[in-house]
C-alpha positions as CSV (number, residue, x, y, z in Angstrom):
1,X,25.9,2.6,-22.3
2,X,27.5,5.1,-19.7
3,X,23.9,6.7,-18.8
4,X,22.4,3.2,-18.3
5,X,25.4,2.3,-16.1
6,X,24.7,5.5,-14.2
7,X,20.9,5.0,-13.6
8,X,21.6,1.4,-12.7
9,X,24.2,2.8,-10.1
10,X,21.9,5.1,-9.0
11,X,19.1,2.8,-8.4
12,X,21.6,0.5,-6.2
13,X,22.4,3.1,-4.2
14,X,19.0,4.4,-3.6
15,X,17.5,0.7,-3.2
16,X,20.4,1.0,-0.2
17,X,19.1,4.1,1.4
18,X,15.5,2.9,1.3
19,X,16.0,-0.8,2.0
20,X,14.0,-0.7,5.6
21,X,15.7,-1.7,8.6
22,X,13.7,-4.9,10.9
23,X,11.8,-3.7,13.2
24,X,12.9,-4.4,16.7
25,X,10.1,-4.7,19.6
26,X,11.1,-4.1,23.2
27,X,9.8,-6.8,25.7
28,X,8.6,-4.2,28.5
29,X,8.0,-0.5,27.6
30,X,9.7,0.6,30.3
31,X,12.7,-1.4,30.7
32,X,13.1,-5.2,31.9
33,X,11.6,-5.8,35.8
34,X,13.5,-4.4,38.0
35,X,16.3,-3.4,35.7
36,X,14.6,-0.6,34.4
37,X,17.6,2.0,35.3
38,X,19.0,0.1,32.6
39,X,17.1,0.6,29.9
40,X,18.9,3.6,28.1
41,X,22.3,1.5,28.4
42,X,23.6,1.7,24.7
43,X,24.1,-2.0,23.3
44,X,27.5,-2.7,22.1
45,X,28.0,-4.1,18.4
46,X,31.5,-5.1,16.6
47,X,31.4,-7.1,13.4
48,X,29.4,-10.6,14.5
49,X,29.1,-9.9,17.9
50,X,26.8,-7.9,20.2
51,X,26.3,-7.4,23.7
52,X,25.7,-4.9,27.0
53,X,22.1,-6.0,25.9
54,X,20.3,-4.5,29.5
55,X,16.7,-3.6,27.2
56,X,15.5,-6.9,25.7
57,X,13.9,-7.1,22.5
58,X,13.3,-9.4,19.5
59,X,13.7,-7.6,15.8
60,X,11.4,-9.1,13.4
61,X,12.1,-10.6,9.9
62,X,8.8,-11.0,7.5
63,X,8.4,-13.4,5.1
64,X,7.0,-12.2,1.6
65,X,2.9,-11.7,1.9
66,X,2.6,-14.4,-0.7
67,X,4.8,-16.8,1.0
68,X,3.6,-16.1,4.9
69,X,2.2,-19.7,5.9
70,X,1.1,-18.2,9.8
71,X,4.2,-20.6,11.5
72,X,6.7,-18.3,13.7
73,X,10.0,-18.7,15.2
74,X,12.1,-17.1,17.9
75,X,15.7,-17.4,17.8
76,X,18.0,-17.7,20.0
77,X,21.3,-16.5,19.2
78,X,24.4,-18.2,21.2
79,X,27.5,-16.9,22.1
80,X,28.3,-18.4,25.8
81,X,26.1,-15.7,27.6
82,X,28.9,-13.4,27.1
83,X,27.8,-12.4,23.9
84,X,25.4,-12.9,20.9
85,X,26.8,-13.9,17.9
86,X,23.7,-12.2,16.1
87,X,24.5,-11.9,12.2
88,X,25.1,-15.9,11.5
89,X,23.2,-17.0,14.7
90,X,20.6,-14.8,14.5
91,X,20.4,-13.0,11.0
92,X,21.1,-15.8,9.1
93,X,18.8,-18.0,10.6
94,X,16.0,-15.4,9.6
95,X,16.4,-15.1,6.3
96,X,16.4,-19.0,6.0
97,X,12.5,-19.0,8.0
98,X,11.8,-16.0,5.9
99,X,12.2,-18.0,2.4
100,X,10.1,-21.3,3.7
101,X,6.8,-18.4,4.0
102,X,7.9,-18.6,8.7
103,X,8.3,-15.2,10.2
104,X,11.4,-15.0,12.6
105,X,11.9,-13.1,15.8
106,X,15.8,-12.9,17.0
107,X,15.9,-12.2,20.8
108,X,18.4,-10.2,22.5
109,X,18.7,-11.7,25.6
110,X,20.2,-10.6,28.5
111,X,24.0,-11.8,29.3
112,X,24.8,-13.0,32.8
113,X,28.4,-14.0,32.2
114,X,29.5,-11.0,30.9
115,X,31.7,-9.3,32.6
116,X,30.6,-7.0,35.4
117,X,26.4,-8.7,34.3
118,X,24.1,-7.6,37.0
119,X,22.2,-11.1,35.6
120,X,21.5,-14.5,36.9
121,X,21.9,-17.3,34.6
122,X,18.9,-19.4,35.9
123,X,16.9,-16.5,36.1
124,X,17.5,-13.4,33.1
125,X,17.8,-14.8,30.1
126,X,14.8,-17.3,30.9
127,X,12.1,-14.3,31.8
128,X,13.6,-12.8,28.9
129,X,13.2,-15.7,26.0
130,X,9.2,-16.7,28.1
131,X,8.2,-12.7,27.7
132,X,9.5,-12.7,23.8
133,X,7.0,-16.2,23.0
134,X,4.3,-14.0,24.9
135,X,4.8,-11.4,23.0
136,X,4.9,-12.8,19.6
137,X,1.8,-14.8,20.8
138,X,-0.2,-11.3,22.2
139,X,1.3,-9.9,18.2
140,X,-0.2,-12.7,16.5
141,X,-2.9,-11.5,14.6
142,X,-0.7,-8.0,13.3
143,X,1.9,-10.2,11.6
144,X,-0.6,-13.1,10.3
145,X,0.8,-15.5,12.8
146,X,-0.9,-18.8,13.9
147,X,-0.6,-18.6,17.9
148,X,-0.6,-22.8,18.1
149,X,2.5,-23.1,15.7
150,X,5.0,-20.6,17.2
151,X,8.8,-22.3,17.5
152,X,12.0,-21.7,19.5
153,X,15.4,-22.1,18.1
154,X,18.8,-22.0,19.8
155,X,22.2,-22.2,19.1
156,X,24.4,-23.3,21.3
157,X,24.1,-21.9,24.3
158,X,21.0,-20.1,22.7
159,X,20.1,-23.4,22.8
160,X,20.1,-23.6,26.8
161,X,17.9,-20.9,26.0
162,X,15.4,-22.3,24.2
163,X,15.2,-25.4,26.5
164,X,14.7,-23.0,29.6
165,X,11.4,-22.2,28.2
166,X,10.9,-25.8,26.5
167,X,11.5,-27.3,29.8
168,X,11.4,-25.1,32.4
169,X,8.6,-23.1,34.4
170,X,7.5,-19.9,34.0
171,X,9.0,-17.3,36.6
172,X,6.0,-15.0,36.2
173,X,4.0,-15.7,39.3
174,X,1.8,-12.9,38.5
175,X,0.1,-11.1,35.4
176,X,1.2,-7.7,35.3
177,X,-0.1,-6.6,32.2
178,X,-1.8,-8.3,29.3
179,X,1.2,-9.8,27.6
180,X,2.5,-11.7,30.6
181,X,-1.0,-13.5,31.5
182,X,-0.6,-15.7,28.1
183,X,1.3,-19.0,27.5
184,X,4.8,-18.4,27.1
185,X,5.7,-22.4,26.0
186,X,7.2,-23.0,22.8
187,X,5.2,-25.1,20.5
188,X,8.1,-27.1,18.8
189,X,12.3,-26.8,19.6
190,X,14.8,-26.8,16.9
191,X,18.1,-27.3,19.1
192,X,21.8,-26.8,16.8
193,X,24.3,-27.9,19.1
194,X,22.7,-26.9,22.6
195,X,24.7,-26.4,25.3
196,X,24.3,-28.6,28.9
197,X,22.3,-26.5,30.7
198,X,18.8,-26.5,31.1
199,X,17.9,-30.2,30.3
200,X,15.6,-32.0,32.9
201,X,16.8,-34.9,34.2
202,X,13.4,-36.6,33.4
203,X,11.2,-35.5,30.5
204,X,7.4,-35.6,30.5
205,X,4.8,-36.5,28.1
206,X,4.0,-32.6,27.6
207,X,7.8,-32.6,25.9
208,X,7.4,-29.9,23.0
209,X,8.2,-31.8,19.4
210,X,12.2,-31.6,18.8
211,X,14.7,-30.8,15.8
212,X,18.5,-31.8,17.0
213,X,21.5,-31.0,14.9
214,X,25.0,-31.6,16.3
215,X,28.9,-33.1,15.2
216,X,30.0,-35.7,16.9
217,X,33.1,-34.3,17.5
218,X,31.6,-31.3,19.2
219,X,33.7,-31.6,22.6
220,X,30.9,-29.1,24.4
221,X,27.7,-30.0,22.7
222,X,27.5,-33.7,21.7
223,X,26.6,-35.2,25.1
224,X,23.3,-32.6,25.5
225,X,22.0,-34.0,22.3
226,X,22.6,-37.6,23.2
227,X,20.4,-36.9,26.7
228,X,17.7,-35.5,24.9
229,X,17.7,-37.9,22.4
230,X,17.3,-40.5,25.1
231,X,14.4,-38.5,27.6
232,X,12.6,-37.8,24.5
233,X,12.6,-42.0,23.7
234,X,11.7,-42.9,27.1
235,X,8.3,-40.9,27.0
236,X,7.7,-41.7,23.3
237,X,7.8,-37.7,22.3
238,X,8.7,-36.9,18.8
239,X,12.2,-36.5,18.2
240,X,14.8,-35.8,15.6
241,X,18.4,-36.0,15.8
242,X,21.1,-35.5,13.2
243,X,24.6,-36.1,14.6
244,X,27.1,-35.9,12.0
245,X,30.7,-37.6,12.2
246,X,32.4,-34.5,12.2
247,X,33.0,-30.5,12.3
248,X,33.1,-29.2,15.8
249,X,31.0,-26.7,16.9
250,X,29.6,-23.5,15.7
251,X,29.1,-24.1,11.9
252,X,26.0,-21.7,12.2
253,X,23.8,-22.6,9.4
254,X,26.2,-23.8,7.3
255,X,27.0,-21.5,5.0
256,X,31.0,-21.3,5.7
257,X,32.1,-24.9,6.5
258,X,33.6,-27.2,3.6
259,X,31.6,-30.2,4.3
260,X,29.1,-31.3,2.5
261,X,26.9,-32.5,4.9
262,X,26.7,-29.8,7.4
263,X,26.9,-27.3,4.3
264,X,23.1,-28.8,3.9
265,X,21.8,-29.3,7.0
266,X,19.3,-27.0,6.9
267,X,17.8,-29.0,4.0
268,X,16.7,-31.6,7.2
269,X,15.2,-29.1,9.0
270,X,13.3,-27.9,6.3
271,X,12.2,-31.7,5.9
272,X,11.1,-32.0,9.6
273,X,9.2,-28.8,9.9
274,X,6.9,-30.0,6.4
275,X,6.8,-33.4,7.8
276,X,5.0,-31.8,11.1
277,X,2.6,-29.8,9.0
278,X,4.6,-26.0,10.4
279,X,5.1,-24.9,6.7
């Protein structure tokens, strides 16, 4: 009994060691346009948090080969641009895609309201989330991907995020290199409580397909769901919105809050993305 309990420990702790880590791709090889001094700056990490992100990248998280149905995802972490709450806004979410066959692509974004940021709110974390779609899209074929059913999905203000390129125009006036001459639009949006910014006043027929989770009682994050709720009606886009009666904001995908309904939230998205033919 003791020698099996020893190989068993043994295996555990070599299954540890050898367990590889994601891989991460940077968005430009040599550092983000016209930040490029930065690109050495070390990234800063502390239990859920990370930050002084100044080198953008996504890390990628592969479904098993047999499950892999060719629909992609890039998350958006959120964390009030002063941080990125990566592990349950980032990780987590992952690991959820990974199980329903979706590959997932967690961007590090740059941080404009972190202290001393050399970035610009309307402009950073925009170029950054347009050149990570692009570059999922130019990576299609090496991870099996279908480059017609690539996702975004923010949280919170990862959310503002994801609507900056849902919404917004590309900042790329020119092609500088092969990645940055494709289409860096989102084909669907998966918002869980979005922050304010970033929502157009009027929305237009070309509105990508949308996935809305929020509480009700979510002081910051309510209203933005309520807006798009209503743009997305007035054009007749497809739209799906989930507002439960209570549990503030950030319960991440659910896994820690002692409701029962946002405990299984998830479970809707995972109804709206088969309903839409992405799994």
């Amino acid at each position: 009994m003791k020698s099996l309990l020893k190989i068993f420990t043994l295996f555990i702790i070599i299954t540890a060691f050898t367990t590889p880590e994601p891989e991460v791709i940077y968005l430009w090889r040599n550092g983000a346009p016209g930040f490029e001094h930065l690109k050495n700056e070390k990234e800063q990490a502390k239990d859920w948090w990370v930050k002084n992100i100044h080198n953008p990248s996504i890390t990628v998280f592969r479904p098993e080969d047999s499950l892999a149905n060719g629909t992609a995802v890039l998350i958006c972490p959120g964390g009030g641009h002063k941080e990125l709450v990566f592990n349950s806004e980032g990780r987590d979410a992952a690991l959820y895609f990974n199980k329903l066959g979706i590959t997932a692509f967690v961007l590090k974004y740059r941080l404009a309201r972190e202290e001393g940021s050399p970035y610009d709110l309307n402009i950073h974390p925009k170029q950054d989330a347009f050149r990570a779609i692009k570059t999922i899209r130019f990576n299609a074929e090496n991870y099996n991907i279908n480059p017609d059913k690539i996702g975004v999905l923010g949280f919170s203000a990862g959310g503002e995020v994801a609507n900056m390129i849902a919404y917004g125009e590309d900042l790329d006036i020119k092609a500088e290199d092969e990645i940055d001459a494709l289409d860096g639009k989102p084909d669907f949006n998966m918002l869980v409580y979005p922050g304010p910014l970033a929502i157009p006043e009027e929305f237009t027929t070309e509105a990508p397909p949308v996935f809305m989770v929020v509480a009700n009682d979510d002081e910051c994050c309510s209203s933005p769901v309520m807006k798009i709720l209503k743009g997305y009606r007035e054009v007749n886009r497809p739209v799906e919105a989930h507002i439960y009666s209570k549990g503030g904001h950030a319960f991440n995908m659910g896994y820690r809050t002692k409701l029962k309904t946002l405990s299984s939230w998830p479970s809707r998205l995972t109804d709206w993305l088969t309903d839409n033919g992405y799994l």
